[in-house]
Structure formats: C-alpha cells, structure tokens
C-alpha positions as CSV (number, residue, x, y, z in Angstrom):
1,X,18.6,-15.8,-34.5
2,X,16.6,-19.0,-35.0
3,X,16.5,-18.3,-38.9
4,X,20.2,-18.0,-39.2
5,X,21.3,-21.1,-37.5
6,X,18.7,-22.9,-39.7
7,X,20.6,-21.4,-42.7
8,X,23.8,-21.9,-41.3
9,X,23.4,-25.5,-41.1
10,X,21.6,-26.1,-44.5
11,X,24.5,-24.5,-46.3
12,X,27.0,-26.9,-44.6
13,X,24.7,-30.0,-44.9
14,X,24.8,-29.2,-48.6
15,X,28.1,-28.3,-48.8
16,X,28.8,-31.6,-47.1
17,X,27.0,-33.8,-49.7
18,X,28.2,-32.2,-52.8
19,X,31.1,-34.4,-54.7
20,X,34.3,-32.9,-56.3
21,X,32.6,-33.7,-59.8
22,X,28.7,-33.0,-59.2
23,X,26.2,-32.3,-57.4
24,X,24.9,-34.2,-54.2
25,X,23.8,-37.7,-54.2
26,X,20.8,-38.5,-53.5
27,X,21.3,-40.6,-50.6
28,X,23.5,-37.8,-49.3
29,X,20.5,-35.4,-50.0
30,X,17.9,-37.8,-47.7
31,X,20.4,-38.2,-44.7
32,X,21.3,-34.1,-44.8
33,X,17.5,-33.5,-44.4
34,X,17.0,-36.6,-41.9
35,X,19.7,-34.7,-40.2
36,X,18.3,-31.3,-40.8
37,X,14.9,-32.3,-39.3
38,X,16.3,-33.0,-35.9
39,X,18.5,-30.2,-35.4
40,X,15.4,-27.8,-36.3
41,X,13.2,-29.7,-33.5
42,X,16.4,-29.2,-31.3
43,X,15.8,-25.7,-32.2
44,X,12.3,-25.3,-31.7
45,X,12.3,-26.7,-28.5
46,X,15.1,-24.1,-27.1
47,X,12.7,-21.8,-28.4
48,X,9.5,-22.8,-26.7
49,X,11.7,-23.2,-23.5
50,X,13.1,-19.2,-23.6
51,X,9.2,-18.3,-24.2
52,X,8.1,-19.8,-21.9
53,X,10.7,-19.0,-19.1
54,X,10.0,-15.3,-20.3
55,X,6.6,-15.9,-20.3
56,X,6.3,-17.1,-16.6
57,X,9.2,-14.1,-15.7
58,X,6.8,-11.2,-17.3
59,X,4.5,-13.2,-15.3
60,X,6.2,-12.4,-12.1
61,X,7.1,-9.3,-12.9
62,X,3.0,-8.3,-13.3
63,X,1.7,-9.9,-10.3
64,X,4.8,-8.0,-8.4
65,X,4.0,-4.7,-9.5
66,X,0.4,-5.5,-9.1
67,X,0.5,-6.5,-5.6
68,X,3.2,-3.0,-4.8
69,X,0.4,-0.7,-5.9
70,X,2.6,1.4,-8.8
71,X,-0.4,0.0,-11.3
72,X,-1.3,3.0,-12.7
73,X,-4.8,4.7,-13.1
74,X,-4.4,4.2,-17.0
75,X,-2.4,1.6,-18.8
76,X,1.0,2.9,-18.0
77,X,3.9,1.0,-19.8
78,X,5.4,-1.1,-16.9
79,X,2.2,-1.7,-15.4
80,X,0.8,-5.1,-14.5
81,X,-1.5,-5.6,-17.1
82,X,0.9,-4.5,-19.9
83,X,3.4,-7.1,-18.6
84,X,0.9,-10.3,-18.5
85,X,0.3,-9.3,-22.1
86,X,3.6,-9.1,-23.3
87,X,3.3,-12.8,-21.4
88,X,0.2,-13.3,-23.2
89,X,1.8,-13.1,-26.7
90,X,4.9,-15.6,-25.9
91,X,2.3,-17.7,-24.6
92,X,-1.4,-17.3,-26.7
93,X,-2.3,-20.9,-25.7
94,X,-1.4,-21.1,-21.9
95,X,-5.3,-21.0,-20.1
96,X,-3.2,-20.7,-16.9
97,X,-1.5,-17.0,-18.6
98,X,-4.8,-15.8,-19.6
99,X,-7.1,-16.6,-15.9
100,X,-4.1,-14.4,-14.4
101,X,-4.9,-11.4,-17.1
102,X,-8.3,-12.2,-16.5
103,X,-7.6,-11.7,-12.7
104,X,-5.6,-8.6,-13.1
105,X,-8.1,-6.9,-15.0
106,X,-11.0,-7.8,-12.5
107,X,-8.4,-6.5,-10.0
108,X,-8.3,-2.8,-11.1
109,X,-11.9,-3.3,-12.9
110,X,-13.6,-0.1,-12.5
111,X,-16.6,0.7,-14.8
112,X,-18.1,-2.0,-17.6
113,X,-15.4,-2.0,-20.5
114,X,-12.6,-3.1,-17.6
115,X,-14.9,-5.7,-16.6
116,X,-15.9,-6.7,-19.9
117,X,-11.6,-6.8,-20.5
118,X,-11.4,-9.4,-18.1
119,X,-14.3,-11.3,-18.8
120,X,-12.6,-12.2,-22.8
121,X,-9.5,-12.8,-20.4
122,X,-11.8,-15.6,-19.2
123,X,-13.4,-16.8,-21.9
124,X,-10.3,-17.0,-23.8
125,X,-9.0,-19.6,-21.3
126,X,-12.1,-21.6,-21.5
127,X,-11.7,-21.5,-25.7
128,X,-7.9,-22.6,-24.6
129,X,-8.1,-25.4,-22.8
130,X,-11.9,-26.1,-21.0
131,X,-10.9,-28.8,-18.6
132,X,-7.9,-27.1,-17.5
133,X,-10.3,-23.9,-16.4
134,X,-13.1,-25.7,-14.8
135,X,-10.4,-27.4,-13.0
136,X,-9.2,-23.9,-12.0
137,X,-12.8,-22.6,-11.4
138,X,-13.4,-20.9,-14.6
139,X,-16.8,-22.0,-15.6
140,X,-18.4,-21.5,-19.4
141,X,-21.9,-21.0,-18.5
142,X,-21.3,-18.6,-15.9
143,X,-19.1,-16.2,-18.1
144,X,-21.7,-16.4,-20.8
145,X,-24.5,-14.8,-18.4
146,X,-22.3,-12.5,-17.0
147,X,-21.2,-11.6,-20.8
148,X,-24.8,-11.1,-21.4
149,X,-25.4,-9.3,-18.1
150,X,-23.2,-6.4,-19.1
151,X,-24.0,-6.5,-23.0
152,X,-27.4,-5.3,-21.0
153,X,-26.1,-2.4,-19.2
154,X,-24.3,-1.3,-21.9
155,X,-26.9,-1.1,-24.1
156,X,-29.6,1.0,-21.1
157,X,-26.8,2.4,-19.2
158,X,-26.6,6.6,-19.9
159,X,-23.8,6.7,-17.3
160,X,-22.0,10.0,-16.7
161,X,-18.3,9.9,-15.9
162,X,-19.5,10.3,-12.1
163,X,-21.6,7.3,-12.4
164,X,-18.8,5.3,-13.8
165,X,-16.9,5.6,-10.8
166,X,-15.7,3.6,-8.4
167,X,-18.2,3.0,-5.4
168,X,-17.4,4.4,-2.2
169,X,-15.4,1.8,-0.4
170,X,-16.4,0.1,3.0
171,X,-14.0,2.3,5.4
172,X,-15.0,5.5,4.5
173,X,-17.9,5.9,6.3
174,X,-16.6,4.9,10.0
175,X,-13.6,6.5,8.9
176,X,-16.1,9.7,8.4
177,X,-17.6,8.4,12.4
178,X,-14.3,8.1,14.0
179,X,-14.5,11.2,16.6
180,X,-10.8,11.4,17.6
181,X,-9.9,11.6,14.2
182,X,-12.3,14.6,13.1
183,X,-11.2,16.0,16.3
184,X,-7.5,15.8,16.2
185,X,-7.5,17.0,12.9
186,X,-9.7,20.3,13.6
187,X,-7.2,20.8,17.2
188,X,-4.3,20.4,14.4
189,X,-5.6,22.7,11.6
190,X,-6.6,25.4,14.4
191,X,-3.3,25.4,15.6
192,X,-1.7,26.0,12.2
193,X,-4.2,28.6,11.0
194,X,-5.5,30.3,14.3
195,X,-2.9,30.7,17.0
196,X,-0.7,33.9,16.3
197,X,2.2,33.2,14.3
198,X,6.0,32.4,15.6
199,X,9.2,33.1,14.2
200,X,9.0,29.7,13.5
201,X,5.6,29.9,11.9
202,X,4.5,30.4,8.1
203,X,1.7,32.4,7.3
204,X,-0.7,30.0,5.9
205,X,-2.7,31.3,3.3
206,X,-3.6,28.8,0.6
207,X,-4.0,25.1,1.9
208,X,-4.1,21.7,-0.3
209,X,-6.3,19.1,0.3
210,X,-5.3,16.0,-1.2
211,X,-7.6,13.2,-0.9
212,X,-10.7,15.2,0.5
213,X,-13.1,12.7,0.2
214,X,-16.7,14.4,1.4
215,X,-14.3,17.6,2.2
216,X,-14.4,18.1,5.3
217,X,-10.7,18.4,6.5
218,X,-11.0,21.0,3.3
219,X,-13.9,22.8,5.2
220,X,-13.0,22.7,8.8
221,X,-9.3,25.1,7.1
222,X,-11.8,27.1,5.0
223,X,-14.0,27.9,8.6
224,X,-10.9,28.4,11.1
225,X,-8.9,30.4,8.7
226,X,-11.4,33.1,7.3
227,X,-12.1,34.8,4.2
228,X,-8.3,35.1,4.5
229,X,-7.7,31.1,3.1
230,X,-8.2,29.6,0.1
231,X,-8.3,25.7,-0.2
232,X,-7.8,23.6,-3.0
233,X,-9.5,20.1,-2.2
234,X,-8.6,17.5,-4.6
235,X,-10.3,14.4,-5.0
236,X,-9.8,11.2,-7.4
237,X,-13.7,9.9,-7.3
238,X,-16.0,12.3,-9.3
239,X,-18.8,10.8,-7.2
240,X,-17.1,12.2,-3.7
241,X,-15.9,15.6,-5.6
242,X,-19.1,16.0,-6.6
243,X,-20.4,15.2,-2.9
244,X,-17.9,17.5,-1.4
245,X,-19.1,20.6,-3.8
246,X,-22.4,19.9,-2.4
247,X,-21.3,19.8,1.6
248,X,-19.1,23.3,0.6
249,X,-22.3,24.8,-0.5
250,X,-24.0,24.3,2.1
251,X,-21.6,25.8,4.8
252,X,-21.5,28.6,2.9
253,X,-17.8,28.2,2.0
254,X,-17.9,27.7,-1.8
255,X,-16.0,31.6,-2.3
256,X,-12.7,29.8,-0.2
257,X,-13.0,26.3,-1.3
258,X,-12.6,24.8,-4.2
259,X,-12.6,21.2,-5.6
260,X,-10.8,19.7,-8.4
261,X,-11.5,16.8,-9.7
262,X,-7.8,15.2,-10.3
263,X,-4.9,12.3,-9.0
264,X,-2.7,14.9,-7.0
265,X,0.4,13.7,-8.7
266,X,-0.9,14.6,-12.2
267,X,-1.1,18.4,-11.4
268,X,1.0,21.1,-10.7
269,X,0.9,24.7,-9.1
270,X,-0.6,26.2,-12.4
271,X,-3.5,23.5,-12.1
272,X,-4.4,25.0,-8.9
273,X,-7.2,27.1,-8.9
274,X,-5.1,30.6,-8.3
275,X,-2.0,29.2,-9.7
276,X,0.4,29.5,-7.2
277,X,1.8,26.8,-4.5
278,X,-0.1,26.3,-1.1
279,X,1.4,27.4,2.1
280,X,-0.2,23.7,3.9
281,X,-0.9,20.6,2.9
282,X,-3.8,19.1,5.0
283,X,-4.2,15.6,3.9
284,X,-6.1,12.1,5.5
285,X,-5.3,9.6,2.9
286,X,-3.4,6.8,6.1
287,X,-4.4,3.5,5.8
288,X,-4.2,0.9,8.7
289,X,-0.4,0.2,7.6
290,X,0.1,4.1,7.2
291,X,1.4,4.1,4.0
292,X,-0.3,2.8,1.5
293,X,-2.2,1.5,-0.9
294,X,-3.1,5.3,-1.8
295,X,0.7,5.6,-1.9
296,X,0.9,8.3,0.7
297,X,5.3,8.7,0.1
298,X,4.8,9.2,-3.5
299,X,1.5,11.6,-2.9
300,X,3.9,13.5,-0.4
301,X,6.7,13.4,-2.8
302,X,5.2,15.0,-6.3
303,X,3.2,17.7,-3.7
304,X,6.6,18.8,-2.2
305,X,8.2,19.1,-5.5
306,X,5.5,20.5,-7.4
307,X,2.3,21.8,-4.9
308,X,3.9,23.4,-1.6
309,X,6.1,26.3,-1.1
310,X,8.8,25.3,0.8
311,X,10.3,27.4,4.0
312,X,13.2,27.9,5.3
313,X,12.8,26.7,8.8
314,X,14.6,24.9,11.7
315,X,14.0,20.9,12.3
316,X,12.9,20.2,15.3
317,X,15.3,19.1,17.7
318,X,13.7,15.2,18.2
319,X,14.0,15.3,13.8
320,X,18.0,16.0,13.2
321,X,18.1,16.2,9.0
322,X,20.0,14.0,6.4
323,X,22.5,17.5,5.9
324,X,22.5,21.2,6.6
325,X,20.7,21.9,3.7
326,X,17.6,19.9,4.1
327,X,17.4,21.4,7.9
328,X,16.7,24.5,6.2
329,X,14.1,23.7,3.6
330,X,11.0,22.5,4.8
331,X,7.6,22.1,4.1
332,X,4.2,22.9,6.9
333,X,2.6,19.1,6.4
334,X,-0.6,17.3,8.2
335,X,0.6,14.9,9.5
336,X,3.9,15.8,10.4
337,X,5.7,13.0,12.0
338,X,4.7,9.2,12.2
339,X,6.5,6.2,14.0
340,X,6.5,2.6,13.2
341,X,6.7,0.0,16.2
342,X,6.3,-3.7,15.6
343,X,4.8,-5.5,18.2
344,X,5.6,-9.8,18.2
345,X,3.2,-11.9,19.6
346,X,2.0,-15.4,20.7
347,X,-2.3,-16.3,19.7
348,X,-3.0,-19.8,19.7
349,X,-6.5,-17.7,18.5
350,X,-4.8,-16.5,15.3
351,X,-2.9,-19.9,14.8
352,X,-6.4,-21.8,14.9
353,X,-8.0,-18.9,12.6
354,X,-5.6,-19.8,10.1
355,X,-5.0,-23.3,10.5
356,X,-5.8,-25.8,7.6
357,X,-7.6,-28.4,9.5
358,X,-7.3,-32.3,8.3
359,X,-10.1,-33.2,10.1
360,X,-13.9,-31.7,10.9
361,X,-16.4,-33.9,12.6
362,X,-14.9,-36.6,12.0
363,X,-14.6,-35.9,8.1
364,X,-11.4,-36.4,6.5
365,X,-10.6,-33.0,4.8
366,X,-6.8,-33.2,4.7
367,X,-6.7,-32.3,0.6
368,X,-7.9,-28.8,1.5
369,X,-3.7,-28.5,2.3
370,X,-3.2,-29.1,-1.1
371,X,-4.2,-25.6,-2.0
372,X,-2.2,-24.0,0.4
373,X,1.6,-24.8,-0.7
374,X,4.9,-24.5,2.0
375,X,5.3,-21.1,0.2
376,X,2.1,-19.8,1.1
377,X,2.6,-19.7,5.5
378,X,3.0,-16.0,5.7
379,X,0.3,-13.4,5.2
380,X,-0.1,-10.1,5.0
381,X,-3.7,-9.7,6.8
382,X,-5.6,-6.7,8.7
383,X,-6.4,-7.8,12.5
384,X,-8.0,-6.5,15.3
385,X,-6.0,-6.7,18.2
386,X,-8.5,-5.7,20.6
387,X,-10.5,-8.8,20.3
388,X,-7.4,-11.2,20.3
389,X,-6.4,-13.3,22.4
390,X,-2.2,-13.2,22.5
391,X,0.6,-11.9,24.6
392,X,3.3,-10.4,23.6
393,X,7.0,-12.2,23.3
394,X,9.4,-9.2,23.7
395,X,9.3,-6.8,26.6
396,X,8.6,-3.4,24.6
397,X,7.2,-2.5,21.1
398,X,9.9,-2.0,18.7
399,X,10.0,1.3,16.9
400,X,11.5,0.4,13.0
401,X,10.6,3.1,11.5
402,X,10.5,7.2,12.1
403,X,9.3,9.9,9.2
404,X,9.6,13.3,8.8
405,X,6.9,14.5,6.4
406,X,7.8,18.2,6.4
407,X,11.5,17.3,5.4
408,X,12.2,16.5,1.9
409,X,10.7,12.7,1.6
410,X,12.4,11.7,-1.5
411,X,14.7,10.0,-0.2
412,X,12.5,7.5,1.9
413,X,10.8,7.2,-1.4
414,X,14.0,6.2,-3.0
415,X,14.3,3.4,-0.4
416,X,10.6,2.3,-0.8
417,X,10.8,1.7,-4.6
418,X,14.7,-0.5,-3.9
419,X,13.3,-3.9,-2.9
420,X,17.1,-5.2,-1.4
421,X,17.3,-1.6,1.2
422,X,17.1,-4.2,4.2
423,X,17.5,-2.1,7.4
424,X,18.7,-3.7,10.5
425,X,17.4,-2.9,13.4
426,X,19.3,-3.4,16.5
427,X,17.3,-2.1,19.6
428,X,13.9,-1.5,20.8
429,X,14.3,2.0,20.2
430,X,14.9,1.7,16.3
431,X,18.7,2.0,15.9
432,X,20.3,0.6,12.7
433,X,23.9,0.1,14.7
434,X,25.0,-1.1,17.7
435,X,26.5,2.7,18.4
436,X,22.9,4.4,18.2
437,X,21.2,2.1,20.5
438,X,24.4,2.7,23.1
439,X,24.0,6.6,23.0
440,X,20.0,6.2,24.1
441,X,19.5,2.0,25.8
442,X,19.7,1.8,29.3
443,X,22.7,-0.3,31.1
444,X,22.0,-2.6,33.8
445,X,25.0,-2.6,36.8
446,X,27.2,-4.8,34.6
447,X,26.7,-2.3,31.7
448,X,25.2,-4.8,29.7
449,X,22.1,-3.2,27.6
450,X,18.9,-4.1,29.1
451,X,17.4,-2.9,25.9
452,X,18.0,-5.0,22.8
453,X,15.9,-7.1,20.9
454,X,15.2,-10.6,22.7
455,X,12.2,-12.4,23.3
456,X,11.2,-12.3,27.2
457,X,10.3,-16.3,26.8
458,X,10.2,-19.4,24.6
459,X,7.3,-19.8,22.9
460,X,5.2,-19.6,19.5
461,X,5.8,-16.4,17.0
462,X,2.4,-16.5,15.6
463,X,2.5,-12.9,14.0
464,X,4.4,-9.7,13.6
465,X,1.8,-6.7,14.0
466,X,2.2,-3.1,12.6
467,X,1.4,0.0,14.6
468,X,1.5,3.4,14.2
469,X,1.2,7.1,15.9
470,X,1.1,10.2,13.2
471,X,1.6,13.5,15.2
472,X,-0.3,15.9,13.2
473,X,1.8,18.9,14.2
474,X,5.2,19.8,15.9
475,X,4.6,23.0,17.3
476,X,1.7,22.3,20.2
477,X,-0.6,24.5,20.8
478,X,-1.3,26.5,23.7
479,X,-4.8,25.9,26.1
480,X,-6.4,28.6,24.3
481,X,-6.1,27.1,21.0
482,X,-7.7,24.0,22.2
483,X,-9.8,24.5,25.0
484,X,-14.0,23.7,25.2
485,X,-14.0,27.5,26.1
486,X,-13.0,28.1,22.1
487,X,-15.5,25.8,20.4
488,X,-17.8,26.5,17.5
489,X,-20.9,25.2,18.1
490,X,-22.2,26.2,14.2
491,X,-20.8,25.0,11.1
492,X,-18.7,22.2,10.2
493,X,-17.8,21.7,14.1
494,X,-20.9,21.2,14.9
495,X,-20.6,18.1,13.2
496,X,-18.1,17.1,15.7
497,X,-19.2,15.0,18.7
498,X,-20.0,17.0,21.6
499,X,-17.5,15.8,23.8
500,X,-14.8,17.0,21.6
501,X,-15.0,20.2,22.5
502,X,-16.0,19.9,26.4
503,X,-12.4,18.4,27.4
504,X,-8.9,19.6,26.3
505,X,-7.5,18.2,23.1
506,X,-5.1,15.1,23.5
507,X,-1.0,16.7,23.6
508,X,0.4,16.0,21.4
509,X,-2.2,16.3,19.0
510,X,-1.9,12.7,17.1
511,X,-3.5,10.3,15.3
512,X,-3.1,6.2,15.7
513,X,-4.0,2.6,14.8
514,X,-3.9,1.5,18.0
515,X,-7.4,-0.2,19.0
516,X,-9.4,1.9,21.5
517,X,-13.0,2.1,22.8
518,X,-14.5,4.6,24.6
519,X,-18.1,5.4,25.7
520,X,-19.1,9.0,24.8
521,X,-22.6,9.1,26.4
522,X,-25.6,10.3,25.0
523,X,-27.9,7.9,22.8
524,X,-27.4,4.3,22.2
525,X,-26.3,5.3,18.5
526,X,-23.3,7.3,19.4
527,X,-22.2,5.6,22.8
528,X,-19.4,3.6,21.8
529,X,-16.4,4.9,19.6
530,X,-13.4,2.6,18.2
531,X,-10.7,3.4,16.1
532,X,-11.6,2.6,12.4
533,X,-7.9,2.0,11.8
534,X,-7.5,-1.3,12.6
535,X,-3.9,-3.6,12.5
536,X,-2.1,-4.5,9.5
537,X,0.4,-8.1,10.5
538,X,2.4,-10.3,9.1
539,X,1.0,-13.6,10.3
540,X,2.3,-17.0,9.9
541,X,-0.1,-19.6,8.7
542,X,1.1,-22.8,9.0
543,X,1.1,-23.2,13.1
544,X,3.4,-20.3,13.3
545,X,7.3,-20.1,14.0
546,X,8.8,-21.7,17.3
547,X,11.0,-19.5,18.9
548,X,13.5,-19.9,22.2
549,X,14.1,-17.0,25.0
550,X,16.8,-14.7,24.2
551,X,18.1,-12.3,21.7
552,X,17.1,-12.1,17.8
553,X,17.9,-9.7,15.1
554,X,15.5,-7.8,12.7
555,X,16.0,-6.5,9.3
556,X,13.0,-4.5,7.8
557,X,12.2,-2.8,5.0
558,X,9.0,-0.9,2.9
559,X,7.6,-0.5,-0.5
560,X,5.1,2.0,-1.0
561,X,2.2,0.1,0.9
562,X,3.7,-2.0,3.4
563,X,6.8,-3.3,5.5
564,X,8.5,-6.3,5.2
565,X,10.3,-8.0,8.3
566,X,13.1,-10.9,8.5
567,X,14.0,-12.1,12.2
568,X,16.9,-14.4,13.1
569,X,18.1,-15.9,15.7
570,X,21.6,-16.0,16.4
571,X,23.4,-19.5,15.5
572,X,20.2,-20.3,13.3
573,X,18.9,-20.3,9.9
574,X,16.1,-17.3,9.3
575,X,12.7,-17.9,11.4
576,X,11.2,-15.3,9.8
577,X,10.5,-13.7,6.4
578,X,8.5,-12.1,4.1
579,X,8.9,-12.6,0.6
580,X,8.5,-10.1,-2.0
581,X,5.2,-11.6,-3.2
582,X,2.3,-13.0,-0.5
C-alpha cells in the first residue's frame, strides 16, 4: 500500500513539472524531489507508528492468552509465544519486545532447548539495546554463564523423554498427605462401584482416570471394583506415569489398570486401551480456585464428548437442566457438583503484607512505588485464611457460582472462553435476577429481603476470597458402604490414615478449600492434618477499597482458571474490578 502511494505521487510530481513543449525543468525536477522526500518520511513514519501499535497489540494479545492458560503443550498457532513473534518481526529492534519472548519462553520452559529459546530471547535484547536491559535486569555476563551452563548439559546429558520432564511440582506431595481427600475419594468411588445398583445407577465397568498422578485414585477403583473393572489412568508427566506403573505393580493390579502416557484431550475412545468409552470418570486435577490452571472445564468437556458413555438418567432435583434434553443425557463424573461462594473481607494484616512502604527505619524508600503503577492494586494471589487476621464485611458467603459436571459442560465452557459474559449476582444465594432471589431469600415483617448483597458495616474491602465445596457424588451412600465395619485394612487402603476408616465418612461425601486442622493422634509425624488446598483472592494492593454500610451489586465472571469480580455501590462509580490482565 506504501509502494503505490509512493508511485502515485511521483507520477503526478512529474507530470506536474513537465511543460507543454518539453520535458521538466530542472528547477521543477529539484523542488518535485524536495517535495517527494518529505511526503515519503510522512510515509514512513505512518508506517513505523501502525507497527508498532500492532506490535504492542500482538503484544497484549500474548501475555493475555498466556496468563488464561489456553498456551498449548506444543506451539499451537494462537498461542502466546507465536504472537510475541509475530510482534517480534514488526519490531526486531525493540529490547523491551524481545525480554517479554524471553519471559514467555522461560514461562512454559520445560527441558534445555525451551530454556536455551529463551535464553537467545535474552541475549538478543542485550545485542539490541545493552543499557536499556541492564536497566530492565537483563545482565550480559550472567546469560553468557548460564549459556555455557546448558551448552554443558547438552553435551553430557543422555536424557530419556521421562528425564526431560517436568519436575514434580511443590503441591503434589501434601496433596498426596491430605487424609480427607484420599478418604473422600475412596467413600466416593466405593459408592459408585460397590453398593448394589439403582434404577438410577449405571453399571460401571470401565473407569477413566485423568490426571492420575502416582495413580492412586486409578488403584483404589481397580481394588473396590474387582476383576470386573478396568481403568484407564492417564497421565501428562512420563516421570509420574512411569511412577504410577510401578505403584500398580506392586498392588498387584497391573491386569485391570493401565496407564497411558497422554494430555486427555488429545485422545479418543479408540486410544483407550480396550477401545470403547468408560462408564466413570474418576478425576483429581482441582486446584485451590477449582478450575484451573489444568483447565478442568475443557478436560471435562473433550472427555464428555469423546471418552464417556453417556446415560440417560434423571437430574437431580437440587440440579434442574438447561432443557429436557440435557435432563436426559448424562454423564457418572467424580466430582459431581461444585459451588462457588465469595467471601469479602476486612485485614489490616493483608493491607500491611502488601503495602509499598515509603519509609523503613528511618530510610527513605519511597521510589520502590515507582515499580508498582495505579494499574497494578489488584492481585490475583493464593492466601491462607486460617492464619489471617480479618473479619468479614457481609453477613453470609455469597454463592456465584454452581456446576453440574455430569450435565453436558459445554456450555459453561462457552462462557469461560467469552471474556464480556459478566453475570450479575443479586443475592447471597447466587441468583442472576431480582425474581430468583424472591422465590428462595427470606422476608423480614415488612417483606423487605433480609437477604441481598450489603455490607453489614463501613469499613476497608481489602480482598475478595474464593471458596469452594466439590460433592463427589449425588446419590449418598448408605452406612454400610461407608462404615469402619467395611474397611480394608490391605492394599491401597491401607495407605489411608487409620482414622479414616474407624468413624463414618463425612455426608455428603465432598471435597473443599476451606482451611481446616485437625489432630489425628498417633506419632508426632502424622498428628496434625490441614487442607493442602489453600484460598485463591482477589486482593487489593494499594491500602485496599473503602467501602460504606449498605447494599452493593456484583457482576462475576470465569475463564478457564479463575473468576473475575466487579462490585458497585449504588450511586457510585465501580469500587471494584478486575481487569482482564493482573
């Protein structure tokens, strides 16, 4: 487009400066180019300004799908990484373009060629501009060594594909250690596979796995069910697949279990190891905000469509369906149901945690608040609520958010991936309209509803926190199926803490990021239990968000790995948001 408006105008310069009888003077000829020369930097510069406003767009676009967790496990074509290089090539020369690849790719760095990827990223900034990186952090020296480090390991390293992988993160292990969990999900899978089956009951006898880990939600199904069950475990991590074929071999359960090595959503029923869809799906992969970043909605989603055999079975009364038809098709899922309540609270703890001081010891260290800009007050951060100091400033926990897993869930992941599906929420008890809060809130004497959103008293809204309760089963089982009196004491249950199965299991049987302790007895190593799931909340940085008694209105809405809230009060501007990007 550039090229043709250059030859536009050079044919009418010319065609300007020619006379009736010859050809162009060559005074004419000088002020045409003088002339020509301007408008071409005119045009230059609209050029550099549309790069780099689609520079610094792809830009956005990268760190957005980054931070939404849709990066794929390869180099998928709207991924992150593919965008900031699309960014890269409007903008070669821009150190502050290539730290931000350079960050990406240490981001989802998972073996030595990613980390060598982002190391160039990083070198190629210094090579751009050198006093621009160190003033960014980006330091020669220390790229060179670690260039050299892994030039080392390349050259010894005889890695399998299992060595490559990614280490096992921190959680795993007390997530392995938390005894209600392990013992809710045994009480959950013995009620599905052991008690005798209902009219309103499937005969399970092939159960998937996803997200097995050391495998053993895969073994507890292959003990309870029998010889009858077959299990598909999948896991992503070759290093935990390969852990979990060892832990299946020694329970003796290799002829009923079997692990494949995969990402669920890349497979279908033929992948599975006798070709046909399961009957269950058995599957731990919550995190403390439920839903992500292992994308649990679009896990669920591609195993409904492709992995489980659906049945044609009633919703349970508390779960009315989107339509007639999805009442009738439904899939046997653990965890069945979850619930979302938000819970907003007051901590002059959390407000000091975060606070950018200006003084310490007498030390003036206001420019530190020069690296935290106004956009940067809200954060998205994981908090333990059982050692904080707050109280709460509304009267109840507000429920914004209720799930069905064995109904169809593609339509909740059609809202997830829409970043404007706002939803307002207009009483405690999660309705989106004034009508569905009537039909359920209470009514004082004047009839007025005791039961919408307000806050109790004035005060400071230092943070919005998350929490959830996943019941693992809707139909609950009977004292039989979960009393001490029918505990294994062999096998995978005896890896169970002994005090799960000497008292009844909880009813329902559920699973929660609510903080708990509790003292189990026995030896100083196993006396005290907490939740591993901690508190994912939206917490406001810069001294938090004053707020006056009375009512307010919530909107909320989800991605695939978290929820975003916006509070109001009436006759005022917005108090509270949470932008796209934290």
């Amino acid at each position: 487009m550039f090229e043709v408006l250059v030859l536009v105008n050079l044919l009418v310069l010319l065609s300007a400066t020619s006379t009736k009888d010859g050809p162009p003077n060559e005074m004419a000829i000088t002020e045409s180019a003088t002339t020509l020369r301007a408008e071409l930097q005119v045009i230059e510069q609209r050029r550099h300004r549309v790069q780099q406003e689609l520079a610094h767009a792809l830009r956005e676009e990268a760190w957005e799908l980054a931070e939404s967790g849709v990066e794929g496990m390869g180099w998928p074509k709207n991924s992150a990484r593919s965008h900031m290089l699309e960014a890269l090539k409007l903008r070669p020369n821009d150190p502050d373009m290539w730290i931000d690849y350079g960050q990406l790719s240490s981001f989802f760095a998972n073996d030595l060629a990613s980390t060598a990827e982002a190391l160039r990223a990083f070198t190629n900034a210094v090579n751009v501009d050198p006093i621009r990186a160190a003033v960014l952090g980006i330091n020669a020296t220390s790229i060179a060594q670690r260039r050299q480090g892994l030039a080392v390991l390349g050259k010894r390293s005889t890695e399998t594909e299992e060595d490559r992988s990614p280490q096992i993160p921190p959680w795993f292990i007390p997530m392995l250690n938390d005894p209600r969990r392990n013992t809710a999900f045994y009480a959950a899978i013995r009620a599905i596979l052991e008690r005798p089956q209902s009219s309103t009951r499937i005969i399970a006898t092939r159960v998937l796995d996803i997200g097995t880990g050391a495998g053993l939600l895969a073994m507890m199904a292959g003990e309870v069910g029998g010889p009858r069950v077959s299990v598909a475990a999948i896991e992503l991590v070759p290093r935990l697949a390969a852990v979990a074929r060892a832990n299946i071999a020694r329970n003796g359960l290799g002829d009923r279990v079997r692990v494949l090595t995969n990402l669920s959503t890349t497979l279908t029923a033929v992948d599975l190891p006798d070709g046909q869809r399961c009957d269950v799906l058995v599957s731990e992969v919550l995190d403390n905000g439920l839903i992500g970043p292992s994308d649990w909605l679009g896990t669920l989603a591609h195993a409904q469509r492709h992995l489980l055999r659906p049945r044609l079975l009633a919703a349970p009364p508390a779960l009315p369906a989107a339509s007639p038809r999805e009442s009738e098709r439904r899939f046997r899922v653990v965890p069945a149901t979850a619930t979302v309540r938000v819970l907003f609270i007051e901590s002059p703890q959390l407000r000091h945690y975060f606070h950018v001081p200006a003084t310490i010891d007498g030390l003036d260290v206001s420019a530190l608040r020069t690296l935290r800009p106004a956009s940067d007050a809200t954060a998205y951060e994981t908090i333990d609520l059982d050692g904080l100091r707050y109280r709460s400033l509304t009267a109840m926990e507000v429920i914004v958010q209720r799930w069905d897993f064995e109904a169809p869930i593609a339509a909740a992941l059609a809202a997830a991936d829409n970043l404007s599906a706002w939803r307002p929420v207009h009483c405690p008890n999660g309705g989106a309209s004034p009508e569905e809060c009537s039909s359920s809130a209470r009514r004082g004497g004047d009839g007025a509803l005791l039961d919408s959103l307000a806050f109790s008293s004035a005060g400071v809204l230092d943070a919005i926190v998350v929490l959830w309760d996943a019941q693992l089963v809707h139909v609950i089982p009977d004292d039989s199926a979960v009393s001490g009196k029918q505990c294994r004491t062999t096998g995978v249950a005896a890896a169970l803490p002994t005090h799960a199965c000497a008292t009844r299991s909880p009813s329902p049987i559920q699973i929660s990021n609510r903080p708990y302790y509790a003292d189990t007895g026995g030896n100083e190593t196993g006396r005290w239990q907490q939740n591993h799931w901690q508190q994912p909340a939206q917490i406001f940085r810069n001294g938090g968000i004053p707020v006056r008694a009375g009512a307010f209105h919530l909107s909320t809405r989800h991605d695939r790995t978290r929820f975003f809230f916006r509070v109001k009060q009436p006759d005022a501007v917005v108090i509270a948001d949470t932008p796209n990007r934290l």
